[in-house]
C-alpha positions in Angstrom: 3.0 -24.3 -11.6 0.1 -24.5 -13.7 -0.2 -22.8 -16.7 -4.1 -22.6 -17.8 -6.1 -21.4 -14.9 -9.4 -23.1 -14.0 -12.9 -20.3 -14.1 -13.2 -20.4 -10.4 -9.5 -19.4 -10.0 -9.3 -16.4 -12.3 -12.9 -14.9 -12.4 -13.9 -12.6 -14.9 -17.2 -10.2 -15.7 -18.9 -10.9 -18.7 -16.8 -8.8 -20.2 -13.7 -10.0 -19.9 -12.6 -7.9 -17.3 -10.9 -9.1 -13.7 -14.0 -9.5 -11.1 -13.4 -7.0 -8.6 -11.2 -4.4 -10.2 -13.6 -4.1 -13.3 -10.8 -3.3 -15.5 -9.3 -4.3 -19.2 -5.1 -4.7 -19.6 -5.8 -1.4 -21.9 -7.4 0.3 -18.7 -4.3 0.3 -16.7 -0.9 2.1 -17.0 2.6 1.1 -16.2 2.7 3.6 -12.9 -0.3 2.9 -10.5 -1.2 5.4 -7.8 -3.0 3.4 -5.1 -5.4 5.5 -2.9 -7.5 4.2 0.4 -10.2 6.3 -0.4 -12.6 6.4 -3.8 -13.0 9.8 -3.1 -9.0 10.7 -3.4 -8.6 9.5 -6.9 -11.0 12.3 -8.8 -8.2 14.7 -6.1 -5.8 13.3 -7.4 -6.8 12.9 -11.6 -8.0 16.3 -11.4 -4.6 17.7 -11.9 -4.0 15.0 -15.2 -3.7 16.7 -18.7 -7.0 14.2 -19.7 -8.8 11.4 -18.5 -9.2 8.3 -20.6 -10.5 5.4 -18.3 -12.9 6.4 -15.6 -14.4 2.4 -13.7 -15.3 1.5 -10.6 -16.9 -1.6 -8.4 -17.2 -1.3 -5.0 -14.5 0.7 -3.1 -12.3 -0.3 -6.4 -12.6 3.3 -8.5 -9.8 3.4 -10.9 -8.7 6.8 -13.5 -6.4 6.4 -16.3 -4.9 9.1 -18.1 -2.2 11.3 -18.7 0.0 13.5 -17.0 2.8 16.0 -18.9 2.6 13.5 -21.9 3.2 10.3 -19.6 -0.2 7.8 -19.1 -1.0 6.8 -15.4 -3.4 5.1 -13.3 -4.6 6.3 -10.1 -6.9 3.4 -7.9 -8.7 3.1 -4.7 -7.9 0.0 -2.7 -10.2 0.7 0.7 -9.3 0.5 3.8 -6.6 -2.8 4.8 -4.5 -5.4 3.5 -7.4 -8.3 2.6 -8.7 -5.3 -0.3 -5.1 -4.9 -1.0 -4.6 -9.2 -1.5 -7.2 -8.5 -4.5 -6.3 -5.5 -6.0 -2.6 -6.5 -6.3 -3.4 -10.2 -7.6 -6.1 -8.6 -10.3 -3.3 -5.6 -11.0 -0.7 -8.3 -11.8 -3.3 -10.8 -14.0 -4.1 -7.8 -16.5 -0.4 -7.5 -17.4 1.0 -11.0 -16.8 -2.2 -13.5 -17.4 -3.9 -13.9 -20.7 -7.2 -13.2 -19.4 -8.7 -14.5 -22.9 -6.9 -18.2 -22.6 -6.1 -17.7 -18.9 -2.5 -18.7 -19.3 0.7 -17.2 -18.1 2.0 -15.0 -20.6 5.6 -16.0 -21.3 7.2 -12.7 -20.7 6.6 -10.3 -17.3 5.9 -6.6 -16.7 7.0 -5.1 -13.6 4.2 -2.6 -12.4 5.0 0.7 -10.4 3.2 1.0 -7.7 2.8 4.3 -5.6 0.8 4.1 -2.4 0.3 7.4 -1.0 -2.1 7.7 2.1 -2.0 9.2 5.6 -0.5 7.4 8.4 -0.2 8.1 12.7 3.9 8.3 13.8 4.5 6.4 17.0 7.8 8.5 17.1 7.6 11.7 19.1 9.9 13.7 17.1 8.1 13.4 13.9 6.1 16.5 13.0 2.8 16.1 11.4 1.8 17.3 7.9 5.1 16.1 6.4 5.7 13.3 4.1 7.2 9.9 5.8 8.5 7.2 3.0 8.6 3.8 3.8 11.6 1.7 3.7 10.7 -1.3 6.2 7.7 -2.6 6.9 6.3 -4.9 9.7 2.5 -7.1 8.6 1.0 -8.0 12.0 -2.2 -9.3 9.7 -0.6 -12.8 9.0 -1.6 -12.2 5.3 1.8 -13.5 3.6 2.0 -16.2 5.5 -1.3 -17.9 3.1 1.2 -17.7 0.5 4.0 -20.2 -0.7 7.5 -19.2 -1.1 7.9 -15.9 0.9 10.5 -15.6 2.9 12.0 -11.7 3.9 15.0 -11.2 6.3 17.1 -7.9 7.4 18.1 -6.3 9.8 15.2 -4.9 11.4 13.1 -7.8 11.1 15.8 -9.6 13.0 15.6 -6.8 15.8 11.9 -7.1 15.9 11.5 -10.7 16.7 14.3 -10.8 18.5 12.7 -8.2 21.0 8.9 -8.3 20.3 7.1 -9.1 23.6 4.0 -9.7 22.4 4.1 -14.0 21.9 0.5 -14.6 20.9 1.0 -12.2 17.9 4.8 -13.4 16.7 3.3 -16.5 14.9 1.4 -14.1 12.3 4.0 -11.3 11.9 6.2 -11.0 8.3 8.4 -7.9 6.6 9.3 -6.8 3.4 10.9 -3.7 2.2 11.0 -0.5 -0.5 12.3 -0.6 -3.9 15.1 0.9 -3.4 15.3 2.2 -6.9 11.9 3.9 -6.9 13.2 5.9 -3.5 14.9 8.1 -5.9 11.5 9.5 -6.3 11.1 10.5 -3.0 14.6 11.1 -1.5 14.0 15.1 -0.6 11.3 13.7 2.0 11.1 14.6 5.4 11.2 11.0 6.9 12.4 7.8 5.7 11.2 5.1 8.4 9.7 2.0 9.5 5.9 0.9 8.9 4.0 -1.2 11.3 1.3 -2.0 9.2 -2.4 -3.4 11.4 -5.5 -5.7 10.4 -7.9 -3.0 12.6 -8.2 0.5 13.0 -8.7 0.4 17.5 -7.4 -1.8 19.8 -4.6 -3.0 16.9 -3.6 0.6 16.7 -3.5 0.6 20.6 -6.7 2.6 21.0 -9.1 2.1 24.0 -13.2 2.7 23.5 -14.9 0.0 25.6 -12.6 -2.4 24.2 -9.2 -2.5 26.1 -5.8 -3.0 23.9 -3.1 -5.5 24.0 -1.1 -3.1 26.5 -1.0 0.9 27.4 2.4 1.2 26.4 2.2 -0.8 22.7 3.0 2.3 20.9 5.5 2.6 23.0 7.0 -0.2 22.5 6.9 -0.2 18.7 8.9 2.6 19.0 11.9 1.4 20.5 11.6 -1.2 18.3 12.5 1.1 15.7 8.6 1.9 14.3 8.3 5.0 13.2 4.9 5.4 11.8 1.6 2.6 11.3 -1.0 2.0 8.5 -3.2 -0.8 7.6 -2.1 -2.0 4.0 2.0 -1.2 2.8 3.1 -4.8 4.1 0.5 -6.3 1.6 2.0 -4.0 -1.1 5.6 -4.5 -0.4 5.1 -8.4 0.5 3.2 -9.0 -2.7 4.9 -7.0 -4.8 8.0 -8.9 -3.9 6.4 -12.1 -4.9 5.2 -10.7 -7.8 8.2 -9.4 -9.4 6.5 -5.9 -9.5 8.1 -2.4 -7.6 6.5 -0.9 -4.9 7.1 2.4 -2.4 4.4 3.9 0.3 4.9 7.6 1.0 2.3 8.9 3.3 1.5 12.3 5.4 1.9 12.3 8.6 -1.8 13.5 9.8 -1.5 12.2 13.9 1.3 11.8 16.0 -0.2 9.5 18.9 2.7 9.9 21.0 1.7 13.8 21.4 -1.9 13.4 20.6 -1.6 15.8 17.8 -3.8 15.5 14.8 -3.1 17.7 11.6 -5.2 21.3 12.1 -6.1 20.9 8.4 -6.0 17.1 7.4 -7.9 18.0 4.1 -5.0 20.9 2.9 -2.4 17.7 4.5 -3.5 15.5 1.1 -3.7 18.2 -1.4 0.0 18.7 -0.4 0.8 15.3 -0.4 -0.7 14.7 -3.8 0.9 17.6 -5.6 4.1 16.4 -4.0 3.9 13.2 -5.6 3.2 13.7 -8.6 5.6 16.3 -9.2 7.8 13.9 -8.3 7.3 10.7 -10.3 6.4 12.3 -13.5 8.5 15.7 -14.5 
């Protein structure tokens, strides 16, 4: 492995921050809350004691402050797993790259990483507006597979390939799971399950406009193979963050179930929960 990185490799701004992110080591804190959406983080960094850091670029808007004494970060990624390929490489080079001599720094720092978002439950017994943790997760956008060295087995990945019908799509499928540790956060949820996580918002989540999907009964059969719930970036999070030596748990609120065709009666009340229940939970 190299140690100095080239300019076209590690891009910065003119002001030594990381290209997309717009952010300074000093900007970050040691517990990130990732958001899809820009306009969740001032919903969520409302409720901090103050606000130090307030950046954004692009979809990338980023709050850093403090919360009952403790710093913490809370970041929009956008919506699926190829924003979620730069956030978590430009996360991990403010803490482990020396952005001035673009080296490896010699020691590592593990980030904690919260992704909280909504999510649709291909199982028909879970009730929306409740909080679902992911413990497994299934990519089918083929992103890990640009990347040396990964290589995730359990049990339910066995499962999946063993009984996936779906050929054409196998060859870009990978897994990862939770940190286990970090679960203690979230142990009085609802749900624990398993995350399909897509590359498209339609026909990859098995909805028909004038585009037919893959197959009527996909959700179906994600189901009985032990899916409980589908998003577009916690395999990126999970996968990366294993490669990256960081920690990493999604908790999301349920919002649809597509099996019953519900949708949540009050989506926006749905996140207000959700974020109060987070944070009370990973910082007393």
């Amino acid at each position: 492995m190299i140690n100095k990185l080239a300019a076209s490799e590690l891009v910065l701004n003119d002001d030594g921050s990381v290209y997309h992110l717009n952010l300074l080591p000093e900007d970050i804190a040691g517990k990130i809350m990732l958001v899809g959406d820009p306009d969740r983080v001032p919903k969520v960094s409302k409720y901090f004691d103050k606000i130090e850091v307030k950046k954004n670029k692009r979809e990338f808007h980023t709050h850093t402050g403090t919360l009952r004494g403790e710093r913490i970060t809370v970041m929009s990624t956008g919506i699926g797993t190829e924003n979620i390929d730069i956030v978590m490489n430009e996360l991990d080079a403010l803490v482990n790259i020396d952005l001035k001599n673009k080296e490896f720094k010699s020691d590592h720092t593990a980030l904690e990483l919260f992704r909280m978002g909504t999510c649709g439950s291909v199982n028909p017994d879970v009730e929306v507006d409740n909080m679902l943790v992911t413990e497994n997760v299934v990519g089918l956008d083929g992103l890990l597979h640009f990347y040396q060295d990964y290589e995730f087995e359990n049990e339910f990945s066995r499962n999946f390939m063993a009984k996936f019908p779906y050929e054409k799509i196998k060859p870009m499928l990978y897994f990862s799971d939770w940190s286990k540790e970090m679960g203690e956060y979230y142990k009085d949820a609802k749900y624990h399950g398993n995350t399909a996580t897509f590359p498209g918002f339609y026909a990859p989540q098995g909805r028909q406009l004038r585009l037919k999907a893959i197959d009527d009964q996909f959700l179906e059969t994600l189901n009985d193979l032990g899916v409980t719930n589908f998003e577009m970036e916690t395999s990126a999070i999970y996968g990366l963050s294993k490669l990256l030596g960081h920690k990493a748990i999604t908790v999301n609120s349920v919002i649809a179930n597509r099996r019953r065709g519900e949708f949540s009666a009050d989506h926006h009340a749905s996140e207000k929960n959700m974020i109060e229940w987070v944070l009370d939970r990973i910082i007393k």
